[in-house]
SERO-4910 file (N, C-alpha, C, O; in steps of 0.05 Angstrom, whole numbers):
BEGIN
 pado doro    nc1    nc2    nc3   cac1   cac2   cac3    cc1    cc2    cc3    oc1    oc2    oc3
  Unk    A  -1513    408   1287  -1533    404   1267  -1559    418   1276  -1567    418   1299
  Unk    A  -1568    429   1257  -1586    452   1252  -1613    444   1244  -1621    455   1223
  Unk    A  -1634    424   1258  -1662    419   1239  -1684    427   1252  -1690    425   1276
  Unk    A  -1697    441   1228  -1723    447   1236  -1731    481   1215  -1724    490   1193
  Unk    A  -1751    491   1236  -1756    514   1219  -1767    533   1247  -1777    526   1268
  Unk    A  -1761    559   1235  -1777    587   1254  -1777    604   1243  -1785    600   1220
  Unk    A  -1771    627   1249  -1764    654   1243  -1753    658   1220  -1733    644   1217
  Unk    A  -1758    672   1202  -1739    670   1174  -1706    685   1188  -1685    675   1179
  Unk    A  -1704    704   1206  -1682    717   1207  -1660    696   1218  -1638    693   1209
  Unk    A  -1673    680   1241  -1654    656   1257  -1658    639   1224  -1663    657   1208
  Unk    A  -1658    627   1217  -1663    606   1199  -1635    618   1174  -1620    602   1162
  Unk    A  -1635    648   1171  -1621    651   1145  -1594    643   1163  -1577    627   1154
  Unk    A  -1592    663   1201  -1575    660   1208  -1561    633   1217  -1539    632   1228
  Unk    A  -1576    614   1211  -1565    582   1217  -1559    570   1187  -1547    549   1183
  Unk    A  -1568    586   1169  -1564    572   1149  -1532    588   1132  -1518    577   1115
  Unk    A  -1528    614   1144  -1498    629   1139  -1476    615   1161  -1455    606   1151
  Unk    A  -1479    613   1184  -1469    603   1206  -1451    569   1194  -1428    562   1195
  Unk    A  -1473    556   1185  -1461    522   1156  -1450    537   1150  -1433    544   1166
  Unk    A  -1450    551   1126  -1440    558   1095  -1413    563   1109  -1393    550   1102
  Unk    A  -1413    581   1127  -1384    591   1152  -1366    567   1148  -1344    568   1137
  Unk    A  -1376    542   1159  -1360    519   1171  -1369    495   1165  -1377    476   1178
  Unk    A  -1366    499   1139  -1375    470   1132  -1364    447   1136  -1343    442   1125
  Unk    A  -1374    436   1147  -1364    398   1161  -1359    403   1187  -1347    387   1201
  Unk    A  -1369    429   1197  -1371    434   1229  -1408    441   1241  -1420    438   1262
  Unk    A  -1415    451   1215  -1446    456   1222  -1460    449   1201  -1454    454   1178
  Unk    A  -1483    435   1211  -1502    434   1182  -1523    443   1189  -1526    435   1212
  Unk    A  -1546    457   1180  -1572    467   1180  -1587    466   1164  -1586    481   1144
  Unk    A  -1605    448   1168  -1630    443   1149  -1659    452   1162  -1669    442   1182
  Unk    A  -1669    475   1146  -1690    489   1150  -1725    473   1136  -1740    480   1119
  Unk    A  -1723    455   1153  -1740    436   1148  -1761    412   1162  -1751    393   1174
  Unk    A  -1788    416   1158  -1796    391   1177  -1785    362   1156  -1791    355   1134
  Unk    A  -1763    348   1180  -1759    329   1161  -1757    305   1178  -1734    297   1185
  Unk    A  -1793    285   1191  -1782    271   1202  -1762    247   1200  -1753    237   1221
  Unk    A  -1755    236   1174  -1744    215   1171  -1710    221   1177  -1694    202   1183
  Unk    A  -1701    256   1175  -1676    260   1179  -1669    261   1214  -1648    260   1226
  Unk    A  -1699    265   1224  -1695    275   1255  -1693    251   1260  -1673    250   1275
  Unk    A  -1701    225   1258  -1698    200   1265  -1667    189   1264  -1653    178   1282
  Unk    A  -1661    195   1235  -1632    182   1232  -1613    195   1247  -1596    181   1258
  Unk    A  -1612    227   1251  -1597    230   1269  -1595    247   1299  -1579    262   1310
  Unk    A  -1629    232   1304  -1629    246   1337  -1603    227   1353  -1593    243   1369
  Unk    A  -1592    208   1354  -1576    207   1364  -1550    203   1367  -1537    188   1381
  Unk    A  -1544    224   1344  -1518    239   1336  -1506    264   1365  -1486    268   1377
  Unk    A  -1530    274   1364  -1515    298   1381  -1512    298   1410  -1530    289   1424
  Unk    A  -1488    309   1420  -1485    308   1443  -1499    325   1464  -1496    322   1489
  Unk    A  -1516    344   1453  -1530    366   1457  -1551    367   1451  -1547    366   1426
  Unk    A  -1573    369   1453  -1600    365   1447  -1616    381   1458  -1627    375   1479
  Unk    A  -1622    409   1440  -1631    440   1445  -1664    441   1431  -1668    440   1407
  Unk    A  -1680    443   1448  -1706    448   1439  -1718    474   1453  -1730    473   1474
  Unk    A  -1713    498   1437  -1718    517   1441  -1747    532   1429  -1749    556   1423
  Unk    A  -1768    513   1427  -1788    515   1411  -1815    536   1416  -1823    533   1440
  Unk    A  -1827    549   1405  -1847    574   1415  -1869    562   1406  -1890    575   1405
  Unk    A  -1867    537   1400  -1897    516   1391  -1883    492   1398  -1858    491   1399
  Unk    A  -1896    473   1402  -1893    448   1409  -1915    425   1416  -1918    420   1440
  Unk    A  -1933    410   1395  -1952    404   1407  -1952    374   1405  -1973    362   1405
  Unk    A  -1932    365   1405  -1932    338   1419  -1900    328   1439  -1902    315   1460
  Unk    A  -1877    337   1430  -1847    335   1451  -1843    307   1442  -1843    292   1462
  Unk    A  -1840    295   1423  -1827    271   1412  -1799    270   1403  -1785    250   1397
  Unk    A  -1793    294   1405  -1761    302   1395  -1738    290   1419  -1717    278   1416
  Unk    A  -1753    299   1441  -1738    306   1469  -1744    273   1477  -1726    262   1489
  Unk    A  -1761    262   1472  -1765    234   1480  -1745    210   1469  -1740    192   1484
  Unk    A  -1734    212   1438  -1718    213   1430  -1687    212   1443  -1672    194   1446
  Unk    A  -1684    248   1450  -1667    252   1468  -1659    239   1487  -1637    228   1488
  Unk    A  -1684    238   1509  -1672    226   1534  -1663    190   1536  -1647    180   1552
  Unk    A  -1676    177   1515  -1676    150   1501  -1643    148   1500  -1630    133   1514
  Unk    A  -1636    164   1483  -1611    162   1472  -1584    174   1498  -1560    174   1494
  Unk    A  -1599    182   1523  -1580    192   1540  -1569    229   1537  -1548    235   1547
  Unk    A  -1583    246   1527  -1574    261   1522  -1586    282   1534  -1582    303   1523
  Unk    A  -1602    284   1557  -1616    298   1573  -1617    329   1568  -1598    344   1575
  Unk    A  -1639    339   1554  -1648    363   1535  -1649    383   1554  -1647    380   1579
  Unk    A  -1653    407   1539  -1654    432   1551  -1680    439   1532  -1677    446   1508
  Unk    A  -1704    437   1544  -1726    446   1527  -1747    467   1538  -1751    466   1562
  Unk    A  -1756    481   1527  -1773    505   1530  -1792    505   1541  -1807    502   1521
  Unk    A  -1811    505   1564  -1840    500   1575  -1856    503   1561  -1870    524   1563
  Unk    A  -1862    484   1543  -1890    496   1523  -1896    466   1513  -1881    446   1514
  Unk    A  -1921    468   1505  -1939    443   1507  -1924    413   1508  -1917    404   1530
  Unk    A  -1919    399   1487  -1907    372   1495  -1888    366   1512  -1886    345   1526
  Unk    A  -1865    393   1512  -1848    393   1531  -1845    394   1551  -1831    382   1568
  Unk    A  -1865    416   1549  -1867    415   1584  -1886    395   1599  -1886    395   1623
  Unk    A  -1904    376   1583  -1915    356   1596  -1892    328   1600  -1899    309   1614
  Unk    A  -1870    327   1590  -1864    309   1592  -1835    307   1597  -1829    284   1602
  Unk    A  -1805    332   1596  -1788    338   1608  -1786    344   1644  -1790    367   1650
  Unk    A  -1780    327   1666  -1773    340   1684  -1748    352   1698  -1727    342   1707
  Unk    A  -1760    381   1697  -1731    403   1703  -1712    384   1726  -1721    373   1746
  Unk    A  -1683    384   1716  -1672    386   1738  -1669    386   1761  -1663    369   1778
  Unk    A  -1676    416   1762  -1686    425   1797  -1709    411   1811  -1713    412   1835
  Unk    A  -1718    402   1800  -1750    383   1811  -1744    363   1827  -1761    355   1843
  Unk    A  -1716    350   1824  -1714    324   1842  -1697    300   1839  -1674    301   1830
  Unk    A  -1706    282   1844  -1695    252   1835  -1710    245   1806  -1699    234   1787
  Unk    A  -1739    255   1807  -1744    239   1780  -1743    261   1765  -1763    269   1754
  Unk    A  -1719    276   1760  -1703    298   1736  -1703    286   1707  -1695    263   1705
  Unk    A  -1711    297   1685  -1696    281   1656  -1687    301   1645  -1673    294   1626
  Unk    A  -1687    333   1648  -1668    345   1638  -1679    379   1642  -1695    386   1660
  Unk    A  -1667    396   1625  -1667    417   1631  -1689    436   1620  -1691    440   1596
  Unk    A  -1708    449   1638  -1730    472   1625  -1726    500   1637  -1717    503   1660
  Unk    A  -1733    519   1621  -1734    545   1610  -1757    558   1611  -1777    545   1607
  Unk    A  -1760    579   1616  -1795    586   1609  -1794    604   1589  -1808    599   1570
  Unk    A  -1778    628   1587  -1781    652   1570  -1771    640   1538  -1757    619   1535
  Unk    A  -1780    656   1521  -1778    648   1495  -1752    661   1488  -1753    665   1463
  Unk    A  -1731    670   1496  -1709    693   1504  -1682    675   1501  -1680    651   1503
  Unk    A  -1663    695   1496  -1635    684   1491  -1625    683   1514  -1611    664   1521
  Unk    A  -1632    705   1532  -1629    694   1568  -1635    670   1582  -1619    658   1596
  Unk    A  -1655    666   1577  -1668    632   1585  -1658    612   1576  -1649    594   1590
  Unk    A  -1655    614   1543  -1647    592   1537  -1605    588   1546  -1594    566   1541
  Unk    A  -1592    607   1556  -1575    613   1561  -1571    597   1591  -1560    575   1595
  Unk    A  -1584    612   1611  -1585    598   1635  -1590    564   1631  -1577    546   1642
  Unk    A  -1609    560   1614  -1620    523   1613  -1596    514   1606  -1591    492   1616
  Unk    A  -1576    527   1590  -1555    508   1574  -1524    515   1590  -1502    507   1582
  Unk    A  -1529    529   1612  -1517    536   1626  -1524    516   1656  -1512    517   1677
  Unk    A  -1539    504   1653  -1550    496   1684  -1539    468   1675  -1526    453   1689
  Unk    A  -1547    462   1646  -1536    430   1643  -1516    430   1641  -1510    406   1643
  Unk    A  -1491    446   1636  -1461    450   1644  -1455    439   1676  -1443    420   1685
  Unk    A  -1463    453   1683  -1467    452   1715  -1461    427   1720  -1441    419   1730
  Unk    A  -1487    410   1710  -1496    393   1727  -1477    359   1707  -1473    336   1716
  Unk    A  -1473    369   1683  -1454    351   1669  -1428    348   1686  -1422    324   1685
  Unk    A  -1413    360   1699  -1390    366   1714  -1402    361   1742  -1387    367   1761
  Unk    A  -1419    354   1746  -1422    328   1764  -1431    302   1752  -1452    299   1739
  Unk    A  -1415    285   1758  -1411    260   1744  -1436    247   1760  -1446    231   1744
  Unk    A  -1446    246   1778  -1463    230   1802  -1492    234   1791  -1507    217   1781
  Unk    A  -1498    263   1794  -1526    269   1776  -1526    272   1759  -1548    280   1751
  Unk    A  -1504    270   1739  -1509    269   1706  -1519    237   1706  -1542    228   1704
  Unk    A  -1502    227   1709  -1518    191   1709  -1546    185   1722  -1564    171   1713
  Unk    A  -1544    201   1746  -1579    188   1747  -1590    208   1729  -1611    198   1720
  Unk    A  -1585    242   1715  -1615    244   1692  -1612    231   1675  -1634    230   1663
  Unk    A  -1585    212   1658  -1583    201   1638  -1604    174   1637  -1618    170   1618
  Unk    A  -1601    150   1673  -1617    140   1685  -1642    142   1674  -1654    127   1658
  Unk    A  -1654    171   1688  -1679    168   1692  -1689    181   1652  -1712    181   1644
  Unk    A  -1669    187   1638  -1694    205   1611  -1688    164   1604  -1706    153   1590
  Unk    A  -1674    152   1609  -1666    119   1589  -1698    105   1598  -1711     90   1584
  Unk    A  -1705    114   1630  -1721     87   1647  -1738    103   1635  -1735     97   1611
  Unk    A  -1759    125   1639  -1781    145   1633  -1793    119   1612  -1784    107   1592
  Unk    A  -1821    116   1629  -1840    117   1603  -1850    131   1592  -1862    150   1602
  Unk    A  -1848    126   1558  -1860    141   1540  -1875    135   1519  -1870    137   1495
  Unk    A  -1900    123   1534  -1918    111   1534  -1945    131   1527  -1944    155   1526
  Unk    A  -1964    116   1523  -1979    139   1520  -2006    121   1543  -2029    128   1547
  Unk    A  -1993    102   1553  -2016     86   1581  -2016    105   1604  -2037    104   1616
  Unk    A  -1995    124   1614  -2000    136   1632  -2017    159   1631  -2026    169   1652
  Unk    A  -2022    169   1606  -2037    195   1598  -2064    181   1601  -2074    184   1623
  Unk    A  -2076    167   1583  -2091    156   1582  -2111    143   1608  -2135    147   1609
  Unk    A  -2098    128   1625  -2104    129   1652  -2112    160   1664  -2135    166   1671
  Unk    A  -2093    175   1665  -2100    201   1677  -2128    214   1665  -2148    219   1677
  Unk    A  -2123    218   1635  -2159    223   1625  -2174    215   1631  -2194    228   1636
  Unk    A  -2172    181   1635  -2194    162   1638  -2201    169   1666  -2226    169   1667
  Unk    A  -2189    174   1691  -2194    180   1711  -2209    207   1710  -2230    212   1722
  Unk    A  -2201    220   1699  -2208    255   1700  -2244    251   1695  -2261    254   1712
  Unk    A  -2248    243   1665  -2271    230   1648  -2290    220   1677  -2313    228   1680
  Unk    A  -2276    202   1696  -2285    187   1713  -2309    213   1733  -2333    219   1734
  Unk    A  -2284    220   1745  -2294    240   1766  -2310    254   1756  -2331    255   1770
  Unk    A  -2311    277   1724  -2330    294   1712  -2359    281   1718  -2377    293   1730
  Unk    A  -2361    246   1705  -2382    229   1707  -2393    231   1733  -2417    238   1734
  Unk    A  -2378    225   1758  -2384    219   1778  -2397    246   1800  -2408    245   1823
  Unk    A  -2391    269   1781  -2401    299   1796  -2424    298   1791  -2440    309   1807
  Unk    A  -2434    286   1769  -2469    287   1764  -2488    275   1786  -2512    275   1783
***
């Protein structure tokens, strides 16, 4: 399943790609949050390949539902996805380039790491435990706010 919107050329090409196989793909070229709700956790795959992004509520979604994303380094995402490679507190997979290479390797790295059964459960773990909250941001401003005050 195909939602959202970009490029008119990807967009016709997701929307020929359905027409191809219907009841194997669907694509809807649309901001539609009431459909992203009903079926963010349908898919077993959960691809956010986005060249804007200014909040990452999609992927939060995602990791909720166990499905540890492959998302793009760009604003909400990248504040709030941690890559893989980063550690124990991992929730899923990031990319930097806006490129069919990048997004290739990210969806290639969570192959990888699916076919280990040991660290697929702790990122599944950690995107389920993750707060996604908006108290920890908040604190961090409030501190930031703090210190600016306190330079005077």
């Amino acid at each position: 399943m195909i939602l959202g919107s970009g490029q008119p050329g990807y967009e016709r090409a997701f929307c020929a790609l359905a027409e191809h196989h219907p009841g194997r793909v669907a694509a809807r070229i649309a901001f539609d949050e009431g459909l992203a709700h009903r079926y963010s956790p349908a898919p077993t795959r959960f691809i956010v390949p986005s060249r804007f992004e200014p909040c990452g509520l999609t992927h939060c979604m995602a990791c909720a539902t166990v499905r540890c994303p492959v998302v793009r380094r760009i604003g909400g995402l990248a504040d709030t996805v941690t890559d893989e490679g980063q550690g124990d507190a991992a929730t899923g997979f990031v990319f930097d380039a806006a490129s069919s290479a990048a997004l290739r390797r990210g969806t290639q790295a969570r192959l990888a790491v699916y076919a280990d059964r040991t660290r697929w459960q702790q990122l599944m773990r950690n995107g389920m435990t993750r707060p996604v909250s908006w108290l920890e941001p908040a604190r961090a401003y409030r501190d930031l706010y703090q210190q600016l005050l306190d330079a005077d």
